[in-house]
N, C-alpha and C positions, 0 to 999 in steps of 0.2 A: 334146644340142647347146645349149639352153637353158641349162642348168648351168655349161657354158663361158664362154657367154656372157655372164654374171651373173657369175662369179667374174675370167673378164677385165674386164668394167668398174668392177669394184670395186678391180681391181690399180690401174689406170689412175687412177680419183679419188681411190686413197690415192699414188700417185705425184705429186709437183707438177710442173709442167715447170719447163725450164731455168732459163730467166728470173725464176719465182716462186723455184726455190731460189738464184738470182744476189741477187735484191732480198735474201732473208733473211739471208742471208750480209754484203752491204752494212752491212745495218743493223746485225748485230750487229759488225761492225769498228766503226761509229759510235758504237756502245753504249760498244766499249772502249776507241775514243779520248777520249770524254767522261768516262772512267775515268780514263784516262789524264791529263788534265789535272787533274787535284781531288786534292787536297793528303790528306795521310796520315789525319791525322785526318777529314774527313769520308768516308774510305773506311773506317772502324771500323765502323761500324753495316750495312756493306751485307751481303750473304748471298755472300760472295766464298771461292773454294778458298786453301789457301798456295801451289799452283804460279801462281795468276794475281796476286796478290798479290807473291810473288818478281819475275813478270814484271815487275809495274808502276814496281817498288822497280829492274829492270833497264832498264827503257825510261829512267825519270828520269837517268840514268846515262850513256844513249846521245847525243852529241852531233853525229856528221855527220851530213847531209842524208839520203843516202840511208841509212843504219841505222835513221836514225828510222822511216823510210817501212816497211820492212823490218820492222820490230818494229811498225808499226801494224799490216799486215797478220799477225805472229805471233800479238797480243794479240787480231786478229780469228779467229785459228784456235783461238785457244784460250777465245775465247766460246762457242763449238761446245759446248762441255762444261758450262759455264756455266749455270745457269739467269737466260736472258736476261730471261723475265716478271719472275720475283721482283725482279729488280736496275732495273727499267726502272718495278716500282709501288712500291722504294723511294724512287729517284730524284721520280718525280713526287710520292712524299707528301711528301719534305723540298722538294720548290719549290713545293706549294699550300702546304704551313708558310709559307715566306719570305714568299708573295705573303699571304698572310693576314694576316701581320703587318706586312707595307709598307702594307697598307690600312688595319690600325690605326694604326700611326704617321701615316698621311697623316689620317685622321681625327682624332684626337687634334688635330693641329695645325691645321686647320680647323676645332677648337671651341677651340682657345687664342686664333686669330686672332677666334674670333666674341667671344669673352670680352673681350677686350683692346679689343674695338669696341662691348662694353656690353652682350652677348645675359645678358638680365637670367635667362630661363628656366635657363639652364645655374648660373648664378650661384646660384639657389635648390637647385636638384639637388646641386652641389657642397657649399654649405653643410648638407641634407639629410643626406648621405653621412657627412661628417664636422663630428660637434657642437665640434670643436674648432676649426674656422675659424668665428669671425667675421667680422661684414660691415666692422669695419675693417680685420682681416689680408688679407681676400680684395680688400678696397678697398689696401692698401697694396701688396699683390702686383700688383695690374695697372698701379698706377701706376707702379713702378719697372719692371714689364717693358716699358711702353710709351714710355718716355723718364727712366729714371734719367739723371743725366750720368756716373755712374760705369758703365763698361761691364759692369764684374764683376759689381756690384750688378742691373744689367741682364739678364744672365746668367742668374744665381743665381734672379731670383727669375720667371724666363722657366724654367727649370727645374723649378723647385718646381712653378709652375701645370700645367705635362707631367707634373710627377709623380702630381700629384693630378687630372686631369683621366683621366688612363692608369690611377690607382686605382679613380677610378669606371668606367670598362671592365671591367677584372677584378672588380668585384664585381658587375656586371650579367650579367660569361658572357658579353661580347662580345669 
């Protein structure tokens, strides 16, 4: 009797109920609407079959209301087959990429503004970095970035300073 009853509750905890397989279900339609919208090329690199890939190239295609709906839920059926893990920790390592690099750009230019306001310490670092700025090219770059009257000019050498400030990042490994 014991036997029974150990191999029924082992049926049971490997069974999910409804609800938990309603949510997984959910979310893998979600998975493949967010598939769905992302343009060809960044759908090259994911771990994706050619019948879901045909689908996706068929959804782009579908334009009434209700077909879309229709093929969201097909492209949810056919997630089922999918390996939803693989596709869901490629997705999040290409959006910690972006956000990793939005925080370099936004940094970078939080040390172009410090620069441009006289942060003398970055100024040494940058000429460090590269023996071929001087302290008058590095003096001429901030002045034309901080009010050249030519905008170009202004530009350009508001540029250059992101370039070389975005240099010293990549040679530090940040």
């Amino acid at each position: 009797m014991r036997e029974e009853d150990t191999a029924a509750s082992e049926d049971t905890e490997r069974r999910a109920s409804k609800s938990a397989r309603k949510r997984e279900m959910q979310a893998l339609q979600a998975l493949g609407e967010r598939l769905a919208t992302m343009k060809r090329d960044e759908l090259a690199d994911l771990p994706l079959t050619e019948a879901f890939r045909a689908a996706l190239a068929e959804g782009a295609r579908t334009k009434g209301r209700e077909a879309q709906r229709r093929h969201r839920q097909y492209l949810g059926r056919l997630m089922r087959t999918e390996d939803g893990d693989a596709i869901a920790a490629a997705l999040a390592a290409r959006e910690q990429a972006t956000q990793r690099a939005a925080r370099l750009h936004h940094q970078v230019e939080r040390e172009r503004q410090a620069l441009l306001a006289g942060d003398v310490e970055l100024a040494v670092r940058l000429r460090q970095a590269d023996e071929q700025l001087t302290d008058a090219k590095l003096q001429g770059l901030c002045e034309a970035a901080a009010g050249a009257p030519d905008p170009r000019a202004k530009r350009r050498a508001s540029r250059e300073l992101y370039r070389r400030i975005a240099a010293l990042h990549d040679a530090a490994g940040s």
